[in-house]
C-alpha positions in Angstrom: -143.7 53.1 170.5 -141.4 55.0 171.1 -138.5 53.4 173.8 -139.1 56.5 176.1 -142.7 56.5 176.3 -144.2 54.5 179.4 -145.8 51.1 178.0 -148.6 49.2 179.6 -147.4 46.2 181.5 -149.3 42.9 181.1 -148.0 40.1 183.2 -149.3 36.3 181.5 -149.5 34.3 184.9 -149.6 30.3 184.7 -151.9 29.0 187.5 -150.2 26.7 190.5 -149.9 23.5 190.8 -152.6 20.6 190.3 -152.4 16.7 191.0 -152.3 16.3 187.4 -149.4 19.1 187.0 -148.0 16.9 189.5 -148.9 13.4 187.8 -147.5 15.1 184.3 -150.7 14.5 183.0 -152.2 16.8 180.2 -155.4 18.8 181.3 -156.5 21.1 178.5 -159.6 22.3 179.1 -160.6 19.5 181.8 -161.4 21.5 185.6 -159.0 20.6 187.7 -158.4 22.5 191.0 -155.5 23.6 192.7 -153.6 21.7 195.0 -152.6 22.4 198.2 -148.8 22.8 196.4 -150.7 25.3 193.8 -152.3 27.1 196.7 -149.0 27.6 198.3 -147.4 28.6 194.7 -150.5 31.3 194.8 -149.7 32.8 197.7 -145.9 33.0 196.9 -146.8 34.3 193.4 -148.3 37.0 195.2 -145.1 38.3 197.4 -143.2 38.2 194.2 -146.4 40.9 192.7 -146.4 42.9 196.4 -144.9 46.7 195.8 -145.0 46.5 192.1 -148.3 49.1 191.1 -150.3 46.0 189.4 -154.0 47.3 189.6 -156.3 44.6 188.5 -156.2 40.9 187.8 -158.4 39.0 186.1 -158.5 34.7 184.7 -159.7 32.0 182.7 -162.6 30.6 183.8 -161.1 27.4 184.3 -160.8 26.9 188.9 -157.2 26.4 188.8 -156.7 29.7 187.4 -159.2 31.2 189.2 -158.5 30.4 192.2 -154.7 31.5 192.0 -156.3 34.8 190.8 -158.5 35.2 193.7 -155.1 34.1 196.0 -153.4 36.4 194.3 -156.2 39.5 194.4 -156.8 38.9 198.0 -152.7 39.1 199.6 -153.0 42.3 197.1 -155.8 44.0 197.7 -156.3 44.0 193.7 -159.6 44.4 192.0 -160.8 40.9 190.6 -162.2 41.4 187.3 -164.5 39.0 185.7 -162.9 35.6 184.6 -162.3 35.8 180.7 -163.4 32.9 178.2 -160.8 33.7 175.6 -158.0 32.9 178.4 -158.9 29.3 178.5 -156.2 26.8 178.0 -156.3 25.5 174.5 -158.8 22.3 173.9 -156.2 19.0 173.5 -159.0 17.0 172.4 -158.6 13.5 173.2 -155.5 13.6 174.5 -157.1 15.5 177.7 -155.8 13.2 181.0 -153.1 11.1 179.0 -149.7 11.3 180.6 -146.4 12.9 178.4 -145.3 8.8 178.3 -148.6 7.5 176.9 -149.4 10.4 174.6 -145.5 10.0 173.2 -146.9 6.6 172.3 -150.8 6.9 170.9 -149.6 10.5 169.3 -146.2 10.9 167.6 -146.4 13.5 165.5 -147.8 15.4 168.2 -151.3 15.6 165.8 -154.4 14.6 168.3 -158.2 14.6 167.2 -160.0 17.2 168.5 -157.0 19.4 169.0 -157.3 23.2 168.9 -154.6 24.1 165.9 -152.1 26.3 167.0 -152.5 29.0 164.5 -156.2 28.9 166.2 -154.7 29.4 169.9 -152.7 32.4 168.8 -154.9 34.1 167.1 -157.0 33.5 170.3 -154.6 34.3 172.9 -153.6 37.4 171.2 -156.6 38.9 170.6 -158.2 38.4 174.0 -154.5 40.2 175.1 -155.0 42.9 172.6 -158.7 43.2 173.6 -157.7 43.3 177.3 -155.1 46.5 176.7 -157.1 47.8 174.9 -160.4 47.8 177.5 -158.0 48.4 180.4 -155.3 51.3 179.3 -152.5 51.5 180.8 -153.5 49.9 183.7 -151.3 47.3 184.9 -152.3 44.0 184.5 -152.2 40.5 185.6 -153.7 37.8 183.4 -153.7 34.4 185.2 -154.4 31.6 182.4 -152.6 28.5 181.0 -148.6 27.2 180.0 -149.9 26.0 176.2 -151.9 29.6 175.9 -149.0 31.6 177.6 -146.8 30.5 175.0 -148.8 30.5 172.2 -149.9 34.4 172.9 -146.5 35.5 173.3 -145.7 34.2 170.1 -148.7 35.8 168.0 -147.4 39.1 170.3 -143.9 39.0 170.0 -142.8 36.4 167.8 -141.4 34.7 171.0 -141.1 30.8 171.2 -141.5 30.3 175.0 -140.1 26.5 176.4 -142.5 24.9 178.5 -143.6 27.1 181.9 -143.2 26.1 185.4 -146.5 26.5 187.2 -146.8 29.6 189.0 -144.4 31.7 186.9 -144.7 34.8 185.1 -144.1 36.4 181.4 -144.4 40.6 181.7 -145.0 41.6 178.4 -145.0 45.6 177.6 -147.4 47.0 174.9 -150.4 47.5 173.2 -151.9 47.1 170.1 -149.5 46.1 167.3 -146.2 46.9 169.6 -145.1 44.5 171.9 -142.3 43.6 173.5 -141.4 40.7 176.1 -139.7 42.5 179.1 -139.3 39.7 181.6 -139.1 35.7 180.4 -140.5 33.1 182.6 -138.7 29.7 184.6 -138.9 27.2 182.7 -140.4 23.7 183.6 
């Protein structure tokens, strides 16, 4: 692409705050809902969006990323598209619930059963990105999903290694297809 030509912008959105955000406690693909912390993230998220052309937003399935992109849809006026399976957060198996302390402990190596593998979740993440653009044009997008998938999409984009995200934060990635590039990196947690 050529660094002249308009690119589509695609803002990766982690959902707000939950108790077990809060607790440090590893959710995966387990529902939890937002708190009243992640609701108020939400709403702030969506200020920091206000005046910037995004046209549509869409989610993972999972509540506590739907409901920041309903939040977010409503303050903007923004069409909410249908919520997306290929967003969800990756599956951590059995470590789903343990805290960062006791999963140090049972898991080492950082190998859990019933993990999704990483090269899995990129592939994953990237192509529901790349499927996304590509259904969408060049209309701007936000994409309201997970930390884990965040950073494991922008990595099968861009070649990126994202630190851990703070909830509520944003990665605005410009592209399509094969050519990406990160344009804005997220706070940390």
């Amino acid at each position: 692409m050529h660094p002249l030509t308009p690119s589509p912008r695609t803002a990766l959105v982690r959902h707000g705050e939950t108790d077990w955000n809060r607790d440090g406690r590893l959710q995966g693909r387990t529902d939890i809902p937002l708190n009243d912390t992640g609701r108020a993230q939400a709403l702030a998220l969506a200020g920091t969006f206000a005046g910037q052309g995004w046209a549509a937003i869409t989610s993972s399935p999972l509540s506590r990323a739907r409901e920041t992109a309903r939040i977010v849809a409503a303050h903007l006026g923004l069409d909410l598209l249908p919520a997306e399976e290929d967003l969800v957060e990756r599956d951590f198996g059995v470590a789903e619930g343990g805290d960062r302390e006791e999963l140090g402990v049972r898991f080492p190596t950082g190998e859990r059963p019933g993990q999704e593998p990483w090269a899995d979740l990129v592939a994953r993440g990237a192509g529901a990105v790349r499927r996304l653009r590509a259904e969408h044009g060049d209309l701007p997008l936000l994409v309201v999903a997970h930390g884990t998938f965040i950073r494991a999409t922008v990595d099968g984009l861009t070649g990126v290694e994202l630190p851990r995200l703070a909830n509520a934060t944003a990665v605005l990635l410009e592209g399509s297809g094969g050519d990406w590039r990160l344009a804005r990196q997220p706070q940390e947690a």
